[in-house]
N, C-alpha and C positions, 0 to 999 in steps of 0.2 A: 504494500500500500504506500502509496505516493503521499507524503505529510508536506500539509500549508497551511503557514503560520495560521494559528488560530485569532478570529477576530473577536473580541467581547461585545463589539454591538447586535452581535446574530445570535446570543445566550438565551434571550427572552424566547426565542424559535425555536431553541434547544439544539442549535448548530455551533459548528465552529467556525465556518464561514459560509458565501454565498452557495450553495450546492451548485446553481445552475452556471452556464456558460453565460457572457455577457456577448459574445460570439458564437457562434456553436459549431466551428470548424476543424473537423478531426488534423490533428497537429503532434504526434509521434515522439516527436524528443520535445513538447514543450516542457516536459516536467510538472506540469496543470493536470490533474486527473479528472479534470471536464473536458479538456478537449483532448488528451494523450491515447483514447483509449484503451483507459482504467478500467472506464465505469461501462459497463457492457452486461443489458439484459437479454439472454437466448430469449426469455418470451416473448417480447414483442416483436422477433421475427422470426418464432419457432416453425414456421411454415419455408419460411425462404430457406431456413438452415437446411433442414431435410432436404427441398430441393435440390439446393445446393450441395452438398454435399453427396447425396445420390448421384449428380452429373459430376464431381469429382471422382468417386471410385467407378463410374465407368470408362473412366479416363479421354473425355473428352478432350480433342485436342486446343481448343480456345472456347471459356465460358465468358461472355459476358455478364456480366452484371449491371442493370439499366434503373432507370427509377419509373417506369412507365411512363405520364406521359409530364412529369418531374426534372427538372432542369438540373437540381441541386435541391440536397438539403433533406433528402426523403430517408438518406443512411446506405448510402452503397458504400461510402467508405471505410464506417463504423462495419459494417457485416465485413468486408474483403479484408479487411485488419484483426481483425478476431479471428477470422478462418484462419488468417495466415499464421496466427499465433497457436491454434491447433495444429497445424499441421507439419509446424519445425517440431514437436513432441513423437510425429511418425519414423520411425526406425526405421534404416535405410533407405532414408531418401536424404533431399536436402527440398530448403523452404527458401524462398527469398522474397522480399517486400519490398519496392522501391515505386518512388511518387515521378509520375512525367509532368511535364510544362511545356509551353508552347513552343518549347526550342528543342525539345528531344526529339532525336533521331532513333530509329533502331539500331540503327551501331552504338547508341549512347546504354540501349538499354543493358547489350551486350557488356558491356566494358563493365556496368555496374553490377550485373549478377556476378561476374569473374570476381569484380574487387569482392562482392558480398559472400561470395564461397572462401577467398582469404580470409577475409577478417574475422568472421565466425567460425574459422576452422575444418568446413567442408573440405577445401582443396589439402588439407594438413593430412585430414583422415582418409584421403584417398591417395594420398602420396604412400601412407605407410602400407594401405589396403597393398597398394601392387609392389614393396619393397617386400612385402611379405609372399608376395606370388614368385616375383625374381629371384626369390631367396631360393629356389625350387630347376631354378633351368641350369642348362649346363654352365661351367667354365662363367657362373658371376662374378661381378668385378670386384663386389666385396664379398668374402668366405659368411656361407649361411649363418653360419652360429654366432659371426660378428655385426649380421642385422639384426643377429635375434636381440644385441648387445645395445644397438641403434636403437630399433622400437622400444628397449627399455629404458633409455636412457632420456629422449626425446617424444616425454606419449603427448606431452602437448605442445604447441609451434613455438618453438625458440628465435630469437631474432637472429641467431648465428650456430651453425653445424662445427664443430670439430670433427671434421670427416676425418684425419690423420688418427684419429683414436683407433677409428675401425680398418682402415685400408692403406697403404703406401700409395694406393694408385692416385693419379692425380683426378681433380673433380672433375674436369672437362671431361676423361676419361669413363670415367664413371656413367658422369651424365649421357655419355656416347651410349653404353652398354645397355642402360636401363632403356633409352630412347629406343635401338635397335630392337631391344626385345618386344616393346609397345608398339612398335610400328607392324612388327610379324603376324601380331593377333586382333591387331584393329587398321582395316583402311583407311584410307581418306585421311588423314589427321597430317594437319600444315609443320612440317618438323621443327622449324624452327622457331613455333609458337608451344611445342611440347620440351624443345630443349630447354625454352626459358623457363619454364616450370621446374626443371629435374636439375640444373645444374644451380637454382635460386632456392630451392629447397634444400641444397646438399650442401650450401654454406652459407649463404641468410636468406631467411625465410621472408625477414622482413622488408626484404629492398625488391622484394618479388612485383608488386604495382609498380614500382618504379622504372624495374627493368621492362614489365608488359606493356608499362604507357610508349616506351621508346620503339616497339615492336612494329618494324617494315618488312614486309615483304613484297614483292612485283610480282604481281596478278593475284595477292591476296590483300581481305580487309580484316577490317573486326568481327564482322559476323563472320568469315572463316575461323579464328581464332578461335572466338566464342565457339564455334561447333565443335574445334579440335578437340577444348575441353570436356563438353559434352560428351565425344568420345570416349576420352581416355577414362570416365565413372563407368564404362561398361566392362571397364577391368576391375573393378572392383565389388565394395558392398552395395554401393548407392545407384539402386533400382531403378528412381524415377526421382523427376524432381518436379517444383511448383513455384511458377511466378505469376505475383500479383503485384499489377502495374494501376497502380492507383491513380485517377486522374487521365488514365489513357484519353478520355477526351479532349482533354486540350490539348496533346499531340496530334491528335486528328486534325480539328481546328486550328491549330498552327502549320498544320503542313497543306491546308485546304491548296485548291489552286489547280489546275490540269497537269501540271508538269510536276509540282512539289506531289499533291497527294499521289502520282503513280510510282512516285521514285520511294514514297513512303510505305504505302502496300506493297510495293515489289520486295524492300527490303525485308516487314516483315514476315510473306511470304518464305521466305528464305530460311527468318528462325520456326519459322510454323515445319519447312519442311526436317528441319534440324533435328526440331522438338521429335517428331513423329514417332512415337510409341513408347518413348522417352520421359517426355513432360507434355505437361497439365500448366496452361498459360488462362491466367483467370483478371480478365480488363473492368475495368469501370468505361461505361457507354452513358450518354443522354441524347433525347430525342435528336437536338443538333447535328452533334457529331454523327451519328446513326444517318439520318439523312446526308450528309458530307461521303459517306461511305457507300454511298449508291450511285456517283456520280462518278462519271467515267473516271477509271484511275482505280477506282476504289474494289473492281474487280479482285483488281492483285489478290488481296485479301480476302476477300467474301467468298471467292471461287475457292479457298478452300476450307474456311470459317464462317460459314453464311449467318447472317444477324436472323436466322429461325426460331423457331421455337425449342427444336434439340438445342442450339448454341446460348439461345439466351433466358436469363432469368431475369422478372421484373420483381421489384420491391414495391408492394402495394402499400398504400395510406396505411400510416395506423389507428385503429378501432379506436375507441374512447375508451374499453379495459385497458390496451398496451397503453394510452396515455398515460394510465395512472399507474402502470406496473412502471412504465420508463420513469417518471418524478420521483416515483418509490422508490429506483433505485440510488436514484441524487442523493435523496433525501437518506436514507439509511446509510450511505459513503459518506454524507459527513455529521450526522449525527452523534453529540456529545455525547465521551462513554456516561456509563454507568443513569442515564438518563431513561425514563422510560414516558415518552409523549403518549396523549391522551390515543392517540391513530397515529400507524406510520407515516401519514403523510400531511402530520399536523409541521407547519401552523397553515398547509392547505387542508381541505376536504376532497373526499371523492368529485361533489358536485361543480367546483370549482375550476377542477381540472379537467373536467368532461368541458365544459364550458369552455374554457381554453385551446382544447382540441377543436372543437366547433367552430369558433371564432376564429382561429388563425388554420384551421385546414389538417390535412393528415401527414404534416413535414414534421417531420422530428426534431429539423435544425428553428425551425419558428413558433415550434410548441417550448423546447428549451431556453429558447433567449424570453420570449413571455415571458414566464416562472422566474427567470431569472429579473428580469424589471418588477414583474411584481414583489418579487422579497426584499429590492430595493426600496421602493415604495411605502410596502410594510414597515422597515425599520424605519424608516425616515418620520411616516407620520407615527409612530409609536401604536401600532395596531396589533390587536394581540392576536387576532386571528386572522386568515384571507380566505374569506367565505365568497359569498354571491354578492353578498351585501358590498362590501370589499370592492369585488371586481365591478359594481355597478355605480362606487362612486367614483373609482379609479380610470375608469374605462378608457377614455381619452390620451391617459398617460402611456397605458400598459397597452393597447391597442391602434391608438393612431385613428380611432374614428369613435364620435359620440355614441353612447348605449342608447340604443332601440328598444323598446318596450315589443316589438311586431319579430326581431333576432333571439330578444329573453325567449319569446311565444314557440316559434319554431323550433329553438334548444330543447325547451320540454317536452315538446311532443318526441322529436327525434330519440329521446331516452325513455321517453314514458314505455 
C-alpha cells in the first residue's frame, strides 16, 4: 500500500485524505494511489475481466480493448494495467506494460519491450535458461561444471561478469561459441543483434541498453532485432509472452495520414507476424483511432488483426451498483484505521452516488473527479454528511449545471 501524508481536515469523514482523484488519469509511477493503479475493483468490471481474459488464454494474436462508443475515461487503462499486473505473476512467460504517445513508432515499441525484459530480468533468466542448455553440447567454451559455478554465483543480473573465474577463454570467444550454438537451433535470428546480448551479458550486464541503442546493421532494423530476441526465448523456459501498449490510440492518431498511417501498420504488421504463436499483444483503441484504422493504410494491420468482435473487447458504462462498489473502494483505501463509519461509504450514501453516476454518465474517470469535488466541498463548508440534500445545494459546484427538480424526477424513477 502506497502511504500519503495524512490530512486532519478529512478526520470528520473518517479519512486521511481526499480518496478521490482531482484528475482521474491512470499515471503508473505517480506514486498517488488514485491514479497509480493501486486502487482497483475486479467488480465493476467482472464481466470484461472474464472476457478478457478468456481471449487471453486462447491466445489471440492482438486484443483490443475499446470503450464502446467512449472516447476516454470509461477505464481501458485501469483494466489493461491490472491485467498486466496479473499476468507478470504467470510462470514462464514474460509480461511487459509500456504507454504510447503520438510520436511512437513500432520500432519505438520494440526497443522498449527489449529494455523492459533487461530491467526486470526476463533477458537475465533467459540468458542463464540457454547457458544451462550449452552446458550440454559438445567441446563448450566454458567446462559444464564451471557454468554450473556461473549460474550459482550470478542467479540475479550483476552489472559486471568475472568471466576469468570460470574460463581462460576470452569473452569474444565465448560469446562466438554460445552465439554459434543458438544460431544451429533457431533460424532467422540477426547475429549481431544476439552477439550483443551474449558477449554484454558475459561481462556487464549492465551496459547491455547501451550497447543495443548503438546497434546497426545494413538491411536490418529494430523490429528485426526485436524478433531476434523473440527468438532466442524459444530456447529457453519463456513460452509466451504479453504486451500491453497503453494508449495505442494516440499512436494511431499520430501516425494518421496516407503515407504515415501505412508505414505504421506495415511496421506493426511485422511484430504481429513476429508475435505469431509467440505473444498475446493486448492495445487500448477509441472510437477515433478505430475509424483512423479503416482508412487506406490501415489495412496493414487489420488484415491481420481485424477491429471484430473475436479481436475486440468493449468496456461498457458502469451500472449504478459498480458506482458504488468503485467509491467503496476509494473510500475503504483511505479510511482511518481502527475507525468504524456508520456505512462504508459514509460521509456519502448509496443514494448519492447513484445520483452521481446518473448525473455525470457511466465514465469512471467523471464519476471519480465528482466524488472527488464533492469531499472538497464537504470539508470546506463543514458538512457532516453528502447526502441528496448535499448534492442539491451543491449542484452547481460539483456539476457545472443548476439542479433540476424534472433530473431529481427521472433519477428516481431510473432506481425505483
Amino acid at each position: 500500500m502506497t502511504e500519503l501524508e495524512s490530512e486532519p481536515k478529512y478526520k470528520d469523514y473518517l479519512l486521511r485524505n481526499n480518496p478521490f482523484p482531482e484528475t482521474a488519469t491512470l499515471e503508473p509511477t505517480s506514486g498517488d494511489p488514485r491514479t497509480s493503479g493501486e486502487i482497483f475493483n475486479d467488480k465493476v468490471f467482472a464481466e470484461e475481466i472474464q472476457d478478457l481474459w478468456k481471449r487471453i488464454d486462447s491466445k489471440i494474436n492482438v486484443i483490443y480493448v475499446t470503450g464502446g462508443g467512449w472516447e476516454r475515461g470509461i477505464g481501458k487503462s485501469a483494466l489493461v494495467f491490472n491485467t498486466w499486473k496479473s499476468l507478470r505473476t504467470r510462470e514462464n512467460a514474460t509480461a511487459v506494460y509500456l504507454r504510447a504517445s503520438a510520436k511512437s513508432k513500432p520500432s519505438d515499441f520494440c526497443n522498449r519491450i527489449v529494455a523492459n525484459w533487461h530491467k526486470e530480468g526476463y533477458l537475465w533468466q533467459a540468458f542463464k535458461d540457454l547457458l544451462q542448455n550449452y552446458r550440454n553440447c559438445p567441446n563448450p567454451k566454458i567446462p559444464a561444471s564451471k557454468i554450473d559455478s556461473l549460474l550459482q554465483t550470478y542467479r540475479d543480473m550483476p552489472d559486471r561478469v568475472h568471466l576469468r573465474a570460470f574460463t581462460f577463454e576470452r569473452e569474444s570467444k565465448v560469446a562466438d561459441g554460445i552465439q554459434k550454438w543458438a544460431h544451429n537451433r533457431v533460424d532467422g535470428m540477426v547475429p549481431e543483434a544476439t552477439h550483443v546480448l551474449f558477449e554484454t551479458y558475459l561481462t556487464s550486464p549492465g551496459d547491455f541498453m547501451a550497447n543495443w541503442s548503438n546497434l546497426k546493421v545494413k538491411g536490418h532494423d529494430d523490429i528485426d532485432f526485436f524478433d531476434s530476441m523473440l527468438k532466442l526465448f524459444d530456447l529457453t523456459k519463456k513460452s509466451h509472452h504479453y504486451f500491453v501498449i497503453d494508449q495505442f490510440e494516440d499512436a494511431v492518431r499520430g501516425n494518421q495520414g496516407k503515407n504515415q498511417l501505412a508505414n505504421f501498420c506495415s511496421e506493426m504488421r511485422r511484430i504481429i507476424v513476429a508475435c505469431a504463436r509467440k505473444a498475446t499483444i493486448i492495445v487500448t483503441l477509441h472510437p477515433e483511432s478505430e475509424e483512423i484504422l479503416e482508412e487506406r493504410g490501415g489495412e496493414h494491420l487489420t488484415g491481420l488483426a481485424d477491429t471484430d468482435e473475436r479481436h475486440k473487447l468493449d468496456i461498457k458504462e458502469i451500472t449504478m451498483d459498480e458506482a458504488v462498489d468503485l467509491a467503496l473502494s476509494y473510500l475503504e483505501y483511505f479510511r482511518l484505521p481502527n475507525c468504524k463509519p456508520k456505512t462504508g461509504l459514509f460521509p456519502f450514501d448509496a443514494k448519492a452516488i447513484e445520483y452521481v453516476r446518473y448525473t455525470k454518465g457511466g465514465a469512471a474517470r467523471d464519476i471519480l473527479q465528482a466524488l472527488a469535488t464533492a469531499i472538497e466541498i464537504g470539508v470546506e463548508a463543514q458538512c457532516s454528511s453528502l447526502d441528496m440534500d448535499f448534492l442539491r445545494k451543491n449542484h452547481r459546484k460539483i456539476f457545472d449545471r443548476v439542479f433540476s427538480e424534472e433530473t431529481l424526477e427521472k433519477f428516481r424513477k431510473s432506481v425505483d
